[in-house]
C-alpha positions as CSV (number, residue, x, y, z in Angstrom):
1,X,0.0,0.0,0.0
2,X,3.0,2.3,1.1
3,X,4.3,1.7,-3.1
4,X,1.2,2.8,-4.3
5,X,1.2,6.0,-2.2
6,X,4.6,7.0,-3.1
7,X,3.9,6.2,-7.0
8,X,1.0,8.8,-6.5
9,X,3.0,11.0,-5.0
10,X,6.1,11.0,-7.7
11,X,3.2,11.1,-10.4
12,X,2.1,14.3,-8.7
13,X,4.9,16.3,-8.5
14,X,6.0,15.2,-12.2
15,X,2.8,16.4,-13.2
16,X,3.0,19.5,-11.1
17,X,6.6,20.2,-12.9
18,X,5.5,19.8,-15.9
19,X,2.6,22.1,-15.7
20,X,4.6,24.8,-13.9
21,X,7.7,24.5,-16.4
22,X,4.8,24.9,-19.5
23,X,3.0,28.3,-17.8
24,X,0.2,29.7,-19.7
25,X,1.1,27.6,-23.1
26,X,-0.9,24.3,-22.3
27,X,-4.2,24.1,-23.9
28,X,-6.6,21.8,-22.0
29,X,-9.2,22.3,-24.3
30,X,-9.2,18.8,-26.2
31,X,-10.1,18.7,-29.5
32,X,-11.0,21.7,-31.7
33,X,-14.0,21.8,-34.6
34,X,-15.2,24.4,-36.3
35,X,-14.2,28.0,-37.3
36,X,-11.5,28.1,-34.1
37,X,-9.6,25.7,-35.9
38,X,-6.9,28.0,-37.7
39,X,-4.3,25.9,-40.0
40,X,-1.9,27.7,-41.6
41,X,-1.1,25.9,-45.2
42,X,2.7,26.0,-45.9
43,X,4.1,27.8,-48.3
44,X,5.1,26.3,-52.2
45,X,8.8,25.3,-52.2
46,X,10.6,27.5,-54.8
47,X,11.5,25.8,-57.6
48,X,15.3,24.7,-58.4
């Protein structure tokens, strides 16, 4: 029981780094549909 609780706790503060290292640039939003969706096409290669 003691493993599991010290696995939780190493899972936590991983996940607490993580999120604190990324600041404001994590987006939990899931998936996106619709008109909020931007993809930007890349551009032609030039020819050779």
């Amino acid at each position: 029981m003691w493993k599991l609780a010290i696995g939780f706790v190493i899972f936590a503060a991983i996940s607490l780094f993580v999120i604190m290292q990324a600041g404001d640039k994590v987006d939990m939003s899931g998936e996106k549909h619709g008109g909020d969706v931007t993809h930007v096409p890349e551009p032609p290669a030039a020819p050779k």
